[in-house]
C-alpha positions in Angstrom: 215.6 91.0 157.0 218.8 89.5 155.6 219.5 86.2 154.9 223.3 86.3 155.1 224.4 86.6 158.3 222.8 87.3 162.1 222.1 91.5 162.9 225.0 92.7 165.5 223.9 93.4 169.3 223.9 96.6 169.7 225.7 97.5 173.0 224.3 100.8 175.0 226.8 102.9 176.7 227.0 102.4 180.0 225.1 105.1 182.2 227.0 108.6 183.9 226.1 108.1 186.9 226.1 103.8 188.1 228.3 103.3 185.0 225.8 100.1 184.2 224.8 98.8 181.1 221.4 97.4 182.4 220.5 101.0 183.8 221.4 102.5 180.6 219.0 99.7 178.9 216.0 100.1 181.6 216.1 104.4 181.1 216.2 103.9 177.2 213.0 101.7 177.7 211.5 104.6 180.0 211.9 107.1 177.7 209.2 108.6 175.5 209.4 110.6 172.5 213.4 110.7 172.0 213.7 112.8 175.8 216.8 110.9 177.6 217.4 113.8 180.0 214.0 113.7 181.4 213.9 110.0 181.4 217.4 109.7 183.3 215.9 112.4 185.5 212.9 110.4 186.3 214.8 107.3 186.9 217.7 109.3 189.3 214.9 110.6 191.3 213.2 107.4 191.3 216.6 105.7 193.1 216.9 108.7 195.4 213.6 108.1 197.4 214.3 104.3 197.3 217.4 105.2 199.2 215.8 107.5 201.5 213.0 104.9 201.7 214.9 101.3 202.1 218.5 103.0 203.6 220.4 100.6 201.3 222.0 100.8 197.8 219.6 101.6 195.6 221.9 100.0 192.7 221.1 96.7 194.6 217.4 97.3 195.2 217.2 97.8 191.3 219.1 94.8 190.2 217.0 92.8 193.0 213.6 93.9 191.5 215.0 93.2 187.9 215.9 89.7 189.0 212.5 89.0 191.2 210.8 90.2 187.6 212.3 88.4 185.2 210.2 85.4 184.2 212.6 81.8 183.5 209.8 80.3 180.9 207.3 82.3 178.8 204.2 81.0 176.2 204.7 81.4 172.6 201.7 80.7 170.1 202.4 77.5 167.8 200.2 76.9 164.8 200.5 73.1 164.0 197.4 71.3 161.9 195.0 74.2 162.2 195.1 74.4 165.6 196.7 77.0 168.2 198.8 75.8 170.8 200.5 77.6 173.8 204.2 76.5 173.6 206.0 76.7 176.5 209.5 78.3 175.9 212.7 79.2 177.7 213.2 83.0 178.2 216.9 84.1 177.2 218.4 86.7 179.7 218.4 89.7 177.6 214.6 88.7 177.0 214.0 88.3 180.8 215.3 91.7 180.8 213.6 93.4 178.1 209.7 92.0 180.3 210.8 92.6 183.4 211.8 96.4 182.2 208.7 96.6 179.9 206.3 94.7 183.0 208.0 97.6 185.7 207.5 100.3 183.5 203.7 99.7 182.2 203.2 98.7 186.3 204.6 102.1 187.4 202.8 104.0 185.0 199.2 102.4 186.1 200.2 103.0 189.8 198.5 105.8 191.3 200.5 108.6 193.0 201.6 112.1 192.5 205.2 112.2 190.1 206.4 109.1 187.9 209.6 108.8 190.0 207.5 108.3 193.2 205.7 105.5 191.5 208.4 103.9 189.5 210.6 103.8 193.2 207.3 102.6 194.8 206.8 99.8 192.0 211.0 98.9 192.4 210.7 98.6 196.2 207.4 96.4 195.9 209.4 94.0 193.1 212.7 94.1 195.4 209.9 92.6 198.3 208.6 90.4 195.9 205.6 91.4 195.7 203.2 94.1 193.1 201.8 94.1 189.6 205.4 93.6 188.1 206.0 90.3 190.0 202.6 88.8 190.0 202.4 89.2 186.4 205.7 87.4 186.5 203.7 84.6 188.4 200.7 84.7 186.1 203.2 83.8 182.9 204.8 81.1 184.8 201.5 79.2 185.8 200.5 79.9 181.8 203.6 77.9 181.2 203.1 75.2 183.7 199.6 75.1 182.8 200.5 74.1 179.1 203.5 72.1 179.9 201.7 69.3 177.7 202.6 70.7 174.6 206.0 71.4 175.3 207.0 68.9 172.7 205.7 71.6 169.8 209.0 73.3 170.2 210.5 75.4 167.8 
């Protein structure tokens, strides 16, 4: 790492089809083994039954599962005086993003059903409802937090 200044963010380009950054963002975290085209594929599909399943935008049914995801506070392990403490800590939005992504993805993959664009639209639907594995994981890092709200003052 270097010491002189701060590593530029590194904007994606925005995606073909929605022309939106966080899209662009979400396939790049859905892809495996360097295969854009089949990831974009996926995720297209993916939107297409959501449509056919919700009869609204499916733009705005991602975005709403993104934001019903994303967690406000998170835990981070502090060592102070040999012991361990769970830290809560405020989640920065591109953070937020990068869990919620990484907590749909990992959700849609463990889902059972018959193609990955069936179960990823099935796992965005059930976040956009707020409910499924995505959001009660969400749920599960926020009572962490509260739960250790105690040590707050170990901040980094």
């Amino acid at each position: 790492m270097s010491r002189r200044k701060e590593a530029d963010k590194r904007v994606p380009k925005a995606d073909p089809i929605y022309n939106s950054q966080l899209v662009s963002r979400f396939v790049n975290r859905m892809m495996q083994r360097g295969k854009r085209s089949t990831a974009q594929g996926l995720f297209y599909e993916a939107l297409t039954i959501l449509k056919d399943r919700t009869k609204q935008e499916p733009l705005d049914v991602f975005n709403k599962a993104v934001k019903n995801v994303t967690p406000l506070v998170e835990v981070k392990a502090r060592r102070v005086g040999g012991s361990t403490y769970q830290v809560p800590v405020e989640v920065k939005q591109q953070r937020g993003f990068a869990l919620a992504t990484q907590w749909i993805i990992a959700n849609s993959r463990k889902r059972p059903g018959r193609t990955f664009a069936e179960r990823l639209s099935s796992e965005l639907f059930d976040a956009a409802n707020g409910t499924g594995a995505s959001v009660k994981k969400k749920d599960e890092t926020h009572k962490m937090a509260e739960a250790n709200k105690a040590f707050a003052h170990y901040r980094y």
